[in-house]
C-alpha positions as CSV (number, residue, x, y, z in Angstrom):
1,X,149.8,158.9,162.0
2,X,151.6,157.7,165.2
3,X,153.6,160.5,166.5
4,X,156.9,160.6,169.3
5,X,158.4,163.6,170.4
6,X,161.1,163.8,172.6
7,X,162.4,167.2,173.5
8,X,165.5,169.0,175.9
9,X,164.4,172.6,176.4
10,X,165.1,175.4,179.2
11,X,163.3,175.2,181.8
12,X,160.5,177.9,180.9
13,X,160.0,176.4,177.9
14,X,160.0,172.9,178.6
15,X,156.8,174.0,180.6
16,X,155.5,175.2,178.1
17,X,156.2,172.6,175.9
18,X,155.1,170.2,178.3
19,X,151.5,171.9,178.8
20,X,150.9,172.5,175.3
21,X,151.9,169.2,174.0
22,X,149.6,167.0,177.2
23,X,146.9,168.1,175.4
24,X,147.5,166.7,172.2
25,X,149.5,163.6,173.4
26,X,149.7,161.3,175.8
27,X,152.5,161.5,178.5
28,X,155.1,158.4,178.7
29,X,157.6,160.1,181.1
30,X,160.1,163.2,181.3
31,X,160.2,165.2,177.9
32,X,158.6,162.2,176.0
33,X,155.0,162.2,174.7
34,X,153.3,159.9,172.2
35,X,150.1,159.8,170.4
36,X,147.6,159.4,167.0
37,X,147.5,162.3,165.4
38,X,146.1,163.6,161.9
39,X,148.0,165.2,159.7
40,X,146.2,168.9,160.1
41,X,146.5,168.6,164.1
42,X,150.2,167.3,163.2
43,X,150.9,170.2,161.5
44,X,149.8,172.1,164.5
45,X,152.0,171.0,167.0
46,X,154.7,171.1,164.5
47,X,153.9,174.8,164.3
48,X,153.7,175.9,168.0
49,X,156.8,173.9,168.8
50,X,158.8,176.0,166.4
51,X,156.9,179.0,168.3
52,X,158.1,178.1,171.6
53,X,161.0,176.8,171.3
54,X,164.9,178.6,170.5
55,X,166.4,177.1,167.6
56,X,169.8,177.6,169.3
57,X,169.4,176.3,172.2
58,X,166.2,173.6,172.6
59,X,166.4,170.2,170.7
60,X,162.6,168.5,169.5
61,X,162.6,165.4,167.9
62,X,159.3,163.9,166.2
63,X,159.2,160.2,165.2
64,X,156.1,159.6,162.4
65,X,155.1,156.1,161.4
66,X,152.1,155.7,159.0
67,X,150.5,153.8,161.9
68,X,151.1,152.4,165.8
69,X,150.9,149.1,164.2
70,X,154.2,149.5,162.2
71,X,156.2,150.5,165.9
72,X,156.9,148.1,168.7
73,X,157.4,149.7,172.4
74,X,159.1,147.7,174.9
75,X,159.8,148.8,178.7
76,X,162.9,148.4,181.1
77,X,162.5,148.8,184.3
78,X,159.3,150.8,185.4
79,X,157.0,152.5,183.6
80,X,156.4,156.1,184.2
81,X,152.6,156.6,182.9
82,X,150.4,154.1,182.2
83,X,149.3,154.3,178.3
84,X,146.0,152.1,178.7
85,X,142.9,154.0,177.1
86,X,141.0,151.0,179.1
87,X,138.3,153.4,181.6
């Protein structure tokens, strides 16, 4: 599945949020990440985002589609990290 998360935490935990979530997707710019996942590794970051965040006072939201191919992405204005996979 094709995964975007957006989040607004406090500070110490939109670090943390921020490390853990770089390593399962791929950076587009402040408190927005995007990424293939699977549904098990889904379920993962689902899991440790309710284990770092406070329910009171953080907001995550996760966009799912059933594939990158049903979402369009345009840009305006610049674009703060580059999502090529092209080495």
């Amino acid at each position: 599945m094709y995964v975007i998360v957006v989040y607004d935490a406090a500070p110490a935990r939109g670090a943390k949020l921020l490390k853990f979530l770089r390593k399962h997707l791929t950076w587009v710019q402040n408190s927005v990440f995007e990424g293939e996942l699977t549904s098990s590794q889904f379920f993962t970051v689902e899991a440790t985002i309710y284990d770092i965040i406070n329910e009171d006072e953080d907001s995550v939201i996760c966009y799912t589609f059933g594939s990158k191919m049903y979402s369009d992405r345009m840009i305006f204005g610049i674009e703060k990290n580059s999502t090529d996979t092209f080495i």
